[in-house]
VEXKE-180551 format. One record per residue (C-alpha): residue in three letters; residue number from 1; x negated, y negated, z negated. Coordinates in nm, 2 decimals, m for minus. Each point is the difference from the previous one (the first is absolute). Layout:
BEGIN
('ALA', NUM, (X, Y, Z))
...
REM end
This chain:
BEGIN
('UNK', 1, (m2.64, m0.05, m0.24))
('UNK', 2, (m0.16, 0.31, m0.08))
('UNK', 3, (m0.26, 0.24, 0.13))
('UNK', 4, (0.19, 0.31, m0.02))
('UNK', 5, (0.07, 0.05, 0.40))
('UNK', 6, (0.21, 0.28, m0.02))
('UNK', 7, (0.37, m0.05, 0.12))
('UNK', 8, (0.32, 0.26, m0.12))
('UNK', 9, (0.02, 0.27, 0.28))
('UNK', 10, (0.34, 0.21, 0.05))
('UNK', 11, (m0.18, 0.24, m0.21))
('UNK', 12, (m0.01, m0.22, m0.28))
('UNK', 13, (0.37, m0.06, 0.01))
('UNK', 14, (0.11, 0.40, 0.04))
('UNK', 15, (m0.25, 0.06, m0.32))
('UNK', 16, (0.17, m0.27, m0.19))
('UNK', 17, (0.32, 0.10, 0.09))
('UNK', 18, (m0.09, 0.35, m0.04))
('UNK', 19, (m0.08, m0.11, m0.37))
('UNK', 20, (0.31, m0.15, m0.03))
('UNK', 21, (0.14, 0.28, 0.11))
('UNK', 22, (m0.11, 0.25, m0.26))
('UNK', 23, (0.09, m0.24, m0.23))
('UNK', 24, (0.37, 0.00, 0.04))
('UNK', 25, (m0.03, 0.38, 0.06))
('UNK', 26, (m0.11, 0.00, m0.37))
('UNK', 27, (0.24, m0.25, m0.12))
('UNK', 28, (0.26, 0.20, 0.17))
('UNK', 29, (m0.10, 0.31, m0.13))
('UNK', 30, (m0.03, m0.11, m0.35))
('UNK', 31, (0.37, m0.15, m0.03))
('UNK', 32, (0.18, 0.35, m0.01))
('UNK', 33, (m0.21, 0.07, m0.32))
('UNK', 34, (m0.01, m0.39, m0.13))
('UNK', 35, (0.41, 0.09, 0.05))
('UNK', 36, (m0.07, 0.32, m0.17))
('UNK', 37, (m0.18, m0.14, m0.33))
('UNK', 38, (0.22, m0.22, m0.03))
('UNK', 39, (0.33, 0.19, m0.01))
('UNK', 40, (m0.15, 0.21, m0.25))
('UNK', 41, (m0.08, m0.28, m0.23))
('UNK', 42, (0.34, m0.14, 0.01))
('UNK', 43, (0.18, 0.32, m0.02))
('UNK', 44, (m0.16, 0.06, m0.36))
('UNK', 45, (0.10, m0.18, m0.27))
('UNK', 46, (m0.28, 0.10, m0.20))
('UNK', 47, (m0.28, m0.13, 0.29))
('UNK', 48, (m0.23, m0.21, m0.19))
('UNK', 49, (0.02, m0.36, 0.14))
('UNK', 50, (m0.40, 0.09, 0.11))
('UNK', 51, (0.15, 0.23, 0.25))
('UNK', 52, (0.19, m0.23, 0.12))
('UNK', 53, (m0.19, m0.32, 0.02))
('UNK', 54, (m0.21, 0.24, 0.21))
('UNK', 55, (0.27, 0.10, 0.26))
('UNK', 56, (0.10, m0.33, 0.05))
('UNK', 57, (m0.38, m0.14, 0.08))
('UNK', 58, (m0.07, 0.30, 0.24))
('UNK', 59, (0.34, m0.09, 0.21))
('UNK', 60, (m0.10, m0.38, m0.01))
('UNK', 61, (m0.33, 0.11, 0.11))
('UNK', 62, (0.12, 0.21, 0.29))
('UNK', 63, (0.23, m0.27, 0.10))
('UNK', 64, (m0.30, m0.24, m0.01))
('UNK', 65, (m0.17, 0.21, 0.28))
('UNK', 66, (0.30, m0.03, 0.21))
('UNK', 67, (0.07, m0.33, m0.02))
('UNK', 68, (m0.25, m0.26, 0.29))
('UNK', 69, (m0.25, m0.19, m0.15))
('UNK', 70, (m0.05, m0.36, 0.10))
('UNK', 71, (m0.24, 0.01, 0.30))
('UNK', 72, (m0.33, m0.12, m0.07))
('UNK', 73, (m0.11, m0.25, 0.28))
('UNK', 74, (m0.35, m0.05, 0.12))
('UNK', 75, (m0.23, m0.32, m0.10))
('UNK', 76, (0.01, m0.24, 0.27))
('UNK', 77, (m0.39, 0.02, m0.06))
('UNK', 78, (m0.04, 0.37, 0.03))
('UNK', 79, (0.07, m0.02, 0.36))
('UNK', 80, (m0.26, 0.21, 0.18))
('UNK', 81, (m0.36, m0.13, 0.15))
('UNK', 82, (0.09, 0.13, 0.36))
('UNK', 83, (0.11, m0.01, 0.31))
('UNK', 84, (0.32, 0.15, m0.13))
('UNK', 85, (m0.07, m0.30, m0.27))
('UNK', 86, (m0.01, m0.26, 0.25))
('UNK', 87, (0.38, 0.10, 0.15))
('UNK', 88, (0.12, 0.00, m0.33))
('UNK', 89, (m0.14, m0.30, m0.02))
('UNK', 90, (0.16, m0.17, 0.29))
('UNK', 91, (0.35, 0.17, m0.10))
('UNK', 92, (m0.03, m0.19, m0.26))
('UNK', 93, (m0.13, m0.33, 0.13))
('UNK', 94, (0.32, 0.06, 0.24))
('UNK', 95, (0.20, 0.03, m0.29))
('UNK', 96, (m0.06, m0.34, m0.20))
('UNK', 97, (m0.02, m0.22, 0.32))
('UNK', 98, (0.18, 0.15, 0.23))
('UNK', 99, (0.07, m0.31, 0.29))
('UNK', 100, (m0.39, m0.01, m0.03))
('UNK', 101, (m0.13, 0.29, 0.04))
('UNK', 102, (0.31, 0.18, 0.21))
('UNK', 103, (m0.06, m0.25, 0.27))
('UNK', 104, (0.31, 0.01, 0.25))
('UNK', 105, (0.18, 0.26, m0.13))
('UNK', 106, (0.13, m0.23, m0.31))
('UNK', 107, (0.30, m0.25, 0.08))
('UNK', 108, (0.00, m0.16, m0.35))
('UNK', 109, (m0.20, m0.11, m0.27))
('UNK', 110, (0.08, 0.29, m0.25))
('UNK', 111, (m0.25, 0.25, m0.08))
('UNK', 112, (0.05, 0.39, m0.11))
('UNK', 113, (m0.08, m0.15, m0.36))
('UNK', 114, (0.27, m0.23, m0.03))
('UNK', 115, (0.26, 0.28, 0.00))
('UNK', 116, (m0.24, 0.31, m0.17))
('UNK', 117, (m0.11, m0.20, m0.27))
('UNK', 118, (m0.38, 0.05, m0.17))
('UNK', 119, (m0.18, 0.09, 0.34))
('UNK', 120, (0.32, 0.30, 0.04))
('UNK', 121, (m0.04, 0.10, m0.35))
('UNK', 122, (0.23, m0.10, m0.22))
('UNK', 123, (0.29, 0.29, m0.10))
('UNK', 124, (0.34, m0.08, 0.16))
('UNK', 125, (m0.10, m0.25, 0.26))
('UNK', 126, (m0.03, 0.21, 0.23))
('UNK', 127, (m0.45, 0.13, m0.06))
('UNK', 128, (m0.13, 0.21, 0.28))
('UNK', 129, (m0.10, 0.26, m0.25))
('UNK', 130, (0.37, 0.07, m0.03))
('UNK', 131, (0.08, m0.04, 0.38))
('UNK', 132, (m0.34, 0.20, 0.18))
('UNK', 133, (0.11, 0.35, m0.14))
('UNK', 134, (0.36, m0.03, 0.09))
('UNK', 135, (m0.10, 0.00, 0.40))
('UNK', 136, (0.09, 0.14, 0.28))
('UNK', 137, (0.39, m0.04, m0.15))
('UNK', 138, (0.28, m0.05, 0.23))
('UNK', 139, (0.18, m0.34, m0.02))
('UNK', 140, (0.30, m0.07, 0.03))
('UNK', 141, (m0.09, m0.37, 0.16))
('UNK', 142, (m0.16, 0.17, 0.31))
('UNK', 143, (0.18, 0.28, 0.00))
('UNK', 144, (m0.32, 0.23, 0.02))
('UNK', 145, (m0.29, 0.11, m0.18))
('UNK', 146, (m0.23, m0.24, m0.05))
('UNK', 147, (m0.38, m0.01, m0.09))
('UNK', 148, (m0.15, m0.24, m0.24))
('UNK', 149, (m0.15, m0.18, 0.25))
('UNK', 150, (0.33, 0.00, 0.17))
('UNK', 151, (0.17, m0.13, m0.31))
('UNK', 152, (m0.30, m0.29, 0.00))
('UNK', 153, (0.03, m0.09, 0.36))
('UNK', 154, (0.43, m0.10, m0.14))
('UNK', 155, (m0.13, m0.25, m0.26))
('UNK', 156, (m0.20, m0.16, 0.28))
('UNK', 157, (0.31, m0.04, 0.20))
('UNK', 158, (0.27, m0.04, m0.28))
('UNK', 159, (m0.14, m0.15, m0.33))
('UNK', 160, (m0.34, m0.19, 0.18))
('UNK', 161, (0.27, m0.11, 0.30))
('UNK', 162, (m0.26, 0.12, 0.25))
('UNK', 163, (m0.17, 0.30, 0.23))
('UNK', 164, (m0.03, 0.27, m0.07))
('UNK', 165, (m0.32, 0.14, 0.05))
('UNK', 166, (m0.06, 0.35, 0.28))
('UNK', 167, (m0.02, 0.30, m0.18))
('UNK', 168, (m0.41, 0.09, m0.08))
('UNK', 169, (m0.08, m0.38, 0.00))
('UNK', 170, (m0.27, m0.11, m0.25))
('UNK', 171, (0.28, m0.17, m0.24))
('UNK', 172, (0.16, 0.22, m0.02))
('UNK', 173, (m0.28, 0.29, m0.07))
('UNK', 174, (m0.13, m0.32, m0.28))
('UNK', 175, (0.31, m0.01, m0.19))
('UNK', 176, (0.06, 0.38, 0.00))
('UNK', 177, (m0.34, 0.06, m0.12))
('UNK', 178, (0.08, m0.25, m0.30))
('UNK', 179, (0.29, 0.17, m0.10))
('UNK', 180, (m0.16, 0.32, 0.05))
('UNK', 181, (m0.28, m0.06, m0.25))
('UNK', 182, (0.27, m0.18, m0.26))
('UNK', 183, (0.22, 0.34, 0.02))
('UNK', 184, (m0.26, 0.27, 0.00))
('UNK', 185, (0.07, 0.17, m0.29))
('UNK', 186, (0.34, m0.04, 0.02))
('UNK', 187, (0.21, 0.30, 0.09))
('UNK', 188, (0.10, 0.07, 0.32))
('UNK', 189, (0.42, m0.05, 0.08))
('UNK', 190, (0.06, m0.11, m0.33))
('UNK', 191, (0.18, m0.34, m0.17))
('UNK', 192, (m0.22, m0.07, m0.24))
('UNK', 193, (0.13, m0.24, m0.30))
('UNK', 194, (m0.02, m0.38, 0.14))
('UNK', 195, (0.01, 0.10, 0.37))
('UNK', 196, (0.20, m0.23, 0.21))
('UNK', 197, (0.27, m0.21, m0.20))
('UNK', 198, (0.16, 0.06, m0.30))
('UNK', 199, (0.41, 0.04, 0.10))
('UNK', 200, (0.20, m0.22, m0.15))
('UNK', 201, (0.34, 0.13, m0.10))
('UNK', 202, (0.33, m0.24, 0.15))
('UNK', 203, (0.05, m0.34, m0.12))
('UNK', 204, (0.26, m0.01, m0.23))
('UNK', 205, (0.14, m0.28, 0.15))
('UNK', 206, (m0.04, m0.12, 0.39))
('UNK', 207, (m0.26, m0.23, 0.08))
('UNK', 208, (0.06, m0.31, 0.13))
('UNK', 209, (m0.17, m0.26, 0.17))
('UNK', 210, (0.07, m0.24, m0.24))
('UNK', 211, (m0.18, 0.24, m0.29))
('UNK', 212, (m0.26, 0.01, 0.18))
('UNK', 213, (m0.06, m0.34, 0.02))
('UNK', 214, (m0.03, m0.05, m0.29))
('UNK', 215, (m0.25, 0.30, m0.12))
('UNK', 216, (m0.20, m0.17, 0.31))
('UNK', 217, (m0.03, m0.32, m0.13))
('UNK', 218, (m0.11, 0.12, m0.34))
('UNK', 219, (m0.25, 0.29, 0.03))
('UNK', 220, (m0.05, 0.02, 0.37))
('UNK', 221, (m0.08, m0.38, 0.14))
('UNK', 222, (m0.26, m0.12, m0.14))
('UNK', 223, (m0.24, 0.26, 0.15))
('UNK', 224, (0.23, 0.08, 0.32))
('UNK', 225, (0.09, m0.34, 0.06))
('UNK', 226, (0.33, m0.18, 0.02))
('UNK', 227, (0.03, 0.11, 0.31))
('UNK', 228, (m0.10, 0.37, 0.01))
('UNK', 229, (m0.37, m0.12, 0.18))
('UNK', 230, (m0.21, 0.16, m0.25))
('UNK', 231, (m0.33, m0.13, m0.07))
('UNK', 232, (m0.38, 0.01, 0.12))
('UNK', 233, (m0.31, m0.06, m0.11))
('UNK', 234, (m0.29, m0.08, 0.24))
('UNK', 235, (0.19, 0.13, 0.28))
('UNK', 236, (0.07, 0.31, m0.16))
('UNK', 237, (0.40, 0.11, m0.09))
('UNK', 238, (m0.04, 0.07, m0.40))
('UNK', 239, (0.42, m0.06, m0.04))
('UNK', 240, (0.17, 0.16, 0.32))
('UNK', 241, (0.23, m0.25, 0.19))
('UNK', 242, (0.35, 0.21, m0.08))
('UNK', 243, (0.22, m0.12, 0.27))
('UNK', 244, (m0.10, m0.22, 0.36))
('UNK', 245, (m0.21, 0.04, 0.24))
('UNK', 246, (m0.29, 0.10, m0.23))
('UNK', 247, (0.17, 0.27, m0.16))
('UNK', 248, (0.08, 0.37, 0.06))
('UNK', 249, (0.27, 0.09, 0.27))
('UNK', 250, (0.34, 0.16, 0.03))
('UNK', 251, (m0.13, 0.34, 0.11))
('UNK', 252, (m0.22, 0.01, m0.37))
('UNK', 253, (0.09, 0.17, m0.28))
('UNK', 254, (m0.02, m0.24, m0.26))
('UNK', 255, (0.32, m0.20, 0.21))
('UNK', 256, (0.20, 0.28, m0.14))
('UNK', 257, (0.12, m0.16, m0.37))
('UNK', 258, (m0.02, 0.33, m0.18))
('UNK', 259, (m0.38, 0.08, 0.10))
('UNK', 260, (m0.02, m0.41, m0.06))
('UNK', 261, (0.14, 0.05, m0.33))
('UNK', 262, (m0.17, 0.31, m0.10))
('UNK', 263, (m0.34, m0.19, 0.06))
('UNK', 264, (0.09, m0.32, m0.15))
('UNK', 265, (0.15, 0.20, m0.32))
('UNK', 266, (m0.37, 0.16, m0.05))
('UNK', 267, (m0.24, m0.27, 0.06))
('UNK', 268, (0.17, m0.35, 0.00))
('UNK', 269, (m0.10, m0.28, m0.09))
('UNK', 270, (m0.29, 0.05, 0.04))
('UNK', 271, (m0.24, 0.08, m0.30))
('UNK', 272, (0.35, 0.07, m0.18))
('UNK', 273, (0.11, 0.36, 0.14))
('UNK', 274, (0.36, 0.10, m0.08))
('UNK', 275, (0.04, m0.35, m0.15))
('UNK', 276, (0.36, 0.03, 0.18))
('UNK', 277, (0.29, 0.16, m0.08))
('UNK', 278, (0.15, 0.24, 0.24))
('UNK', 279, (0.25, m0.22, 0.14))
('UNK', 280, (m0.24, m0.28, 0.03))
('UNK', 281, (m0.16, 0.15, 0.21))
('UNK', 282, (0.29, 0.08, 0.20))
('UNK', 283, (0.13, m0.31, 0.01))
('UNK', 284, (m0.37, m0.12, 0.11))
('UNK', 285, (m0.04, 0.20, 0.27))
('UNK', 286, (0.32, m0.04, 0.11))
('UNK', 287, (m0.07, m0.38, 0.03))
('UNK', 288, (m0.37, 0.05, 0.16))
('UNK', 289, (0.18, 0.20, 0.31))
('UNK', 290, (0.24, m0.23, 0.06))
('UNK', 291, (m0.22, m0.20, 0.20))
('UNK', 292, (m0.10, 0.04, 0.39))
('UNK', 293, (m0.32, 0.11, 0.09))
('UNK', 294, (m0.18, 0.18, 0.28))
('UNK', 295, (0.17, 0.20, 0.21))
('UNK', 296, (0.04, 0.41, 0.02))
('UNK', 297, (m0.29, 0.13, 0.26))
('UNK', 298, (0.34, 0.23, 0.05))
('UNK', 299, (0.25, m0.25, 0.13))
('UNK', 300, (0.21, 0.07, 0.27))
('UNK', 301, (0.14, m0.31, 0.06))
('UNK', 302, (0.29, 0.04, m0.15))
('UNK', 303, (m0.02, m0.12, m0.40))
('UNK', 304, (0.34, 0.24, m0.09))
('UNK', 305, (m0.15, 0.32, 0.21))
('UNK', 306, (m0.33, m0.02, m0.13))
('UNK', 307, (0.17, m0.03, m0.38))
('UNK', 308, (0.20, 0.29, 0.11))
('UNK', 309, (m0.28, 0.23, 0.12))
('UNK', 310, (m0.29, m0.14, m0.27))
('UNK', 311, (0.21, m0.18, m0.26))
('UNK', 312, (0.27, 0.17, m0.07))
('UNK', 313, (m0.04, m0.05, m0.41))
('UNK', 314, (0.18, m0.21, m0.27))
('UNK', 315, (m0.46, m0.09, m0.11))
('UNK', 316, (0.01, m0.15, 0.36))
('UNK', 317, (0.11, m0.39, 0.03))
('UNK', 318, (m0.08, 0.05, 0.44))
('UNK', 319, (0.30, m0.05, 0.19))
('UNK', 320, (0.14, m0.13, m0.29))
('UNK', 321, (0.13, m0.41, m0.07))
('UNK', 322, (m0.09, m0.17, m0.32))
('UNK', 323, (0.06, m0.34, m0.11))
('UNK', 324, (0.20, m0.04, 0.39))
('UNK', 325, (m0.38, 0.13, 0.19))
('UNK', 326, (0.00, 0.29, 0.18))
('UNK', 327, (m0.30, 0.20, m0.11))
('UNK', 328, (m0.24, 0.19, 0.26))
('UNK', 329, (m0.07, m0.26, 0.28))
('UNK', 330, (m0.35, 0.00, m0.11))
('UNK', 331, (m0.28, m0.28, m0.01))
REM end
């Protein structure tokens, strides 16, 4: 904690990105005669190799300004001594122990943290640095444009299995205010480097169930569990349950096996980021999503119509049979 009170204001962000913005303009500016320089130097041959050296360090230097630099996120200790401190605080309470402290609006034991890793910090698991700046953005999922706190209230229903909380609700406000304070000197509408999850490109060979298995068994068991329950620790989920009752359902993203893929890829095993190879992780995911688990809050009652409407992708297993089981009857 600190005793500085003082919280980012809009202001703050338009100077910064004003800064920024004068920045490029410079960059920008200077590349015509960084273009200029160097032509010359190369169109002599008698330009002494000074010249050059010189040309070619004031383009990399220009380029430098253009390219973004990693975002710096905030000490978990620096968060303010305020009342704006104490909902950051609580947005981040939320966060870690999520069934405990989001009382009847969580339907599982997963908290925020399980899925963004290091308190929604780490770079390509999704941090809320990365995500905060990107919102309001229209979504293809809801087929509108949604708010952050909109996009909050879907993990509630989706990824935690549970209810969403009414727009304005102190949860809500707690675990915008979090992500707030973690992105506030990031720039606005912008995908900064580590945002979200790093793409994977195709497997070079389709997954199977069978693969799968077998990455299970030897990276992903022992802390998952055999049988995809995860683990906990005085009550509290530290390994998320992958498949069940316990785990996410079919309306969340991470059912999808390229998003699955993507995130396992970046930071599992645990402790062991991008231990995997590509298709590993493939095959992995693949196998994690071939198991039931809670039904889609969308379901229509009719498994092939609601696969048609919502799942209509070859990264969706709902609607679709595995080993003889239909999958998307729910738990």
């Amino acid at each position: 904690m600190t005793t500085d009170s003082s919280v980012h204001t809009t202001a703050d962000r338009q100077h910064a990105s004003g800064t920024l913005g004068a920045a490029l303009a410079v960059a920008f500016c200077a590349i015509p005669l960084v273009a200029a320089i160097g032509g010359i130097a190369y169109s002599l041959p008698d330009t002494p190799k000074a010249q050059r050296a010189a040309a070619e360090k004031a383009a990399q230097a220009a380029q430098a300004v253009l390219q973004p630099a990693a975002y710096s996120v905030p000490d978990a200790r620096a968060i303010p001594d305020s009342k704006m401190g104490e909902w950051i605080q609580r947005g981040e309470a939320i966060f870690l122990r999520t069934p405990e402290n989001a009382k009847g609006f969580s339907g599982n034991s997963l908290n925020c943290v399980n899925c963004h890793l290091d308190a929604g910090r780490l770079k390509n698991a999704a941090p809320m640095w990365g995500a905060y700046p990107l919102y309001p953005a229209y979504r293809k999922k809801t087929d509108h444009v949604d708010t952050f706190a909109e996009r909050v209230r879907g993990c509630f229903m989706y990824s935690m299995n549970g209810k969403a909380p009414d727009d304005g609700h102190d949860i809500l406000v707690a675990v915008e205010a979090y992500a707030y304070w973690m992105a506030q000197k990031a720039p606005l509408g912008e995908k900064l480097p580590g945002a979200g999850f790093q793409k994977l490109s195709q497997a070079e060979v389709a997954p199977t169930f069978e693969a799968g298995q077998k990455v299970y068994a030897a990276k992903c068991a022992l802390c998952h569990g055999d049988s995809g329950q995860g683990q906990k620790k005085d009550g509290v989920t530290v390994f998320p349950a992958l498949w069940g009752k316990d785990s996410y359902n079919w309306g969340a993203g991470m059912h999808e096996i390229d998003k699955a893929a993507s995130f396992i890829k970046s930071n599992m095993p645990y402790g062991l980021h991008n231990d995997l190879s590509d298709q590993e992780a493939w095959e992995v995911a693949t196998f994690i999503n071939s198991f039931e688990r809670p039904q889609d809050p969308r379901f229509n009652g009719d498994i092939a119509r609601t696969r048609e409407v919502f799942h209509n992708s070859p990264n969706s297993l709902y609607g679709v049979e595995v080993n003889g089981k239909l999958l998307g009857k729910g738990i």
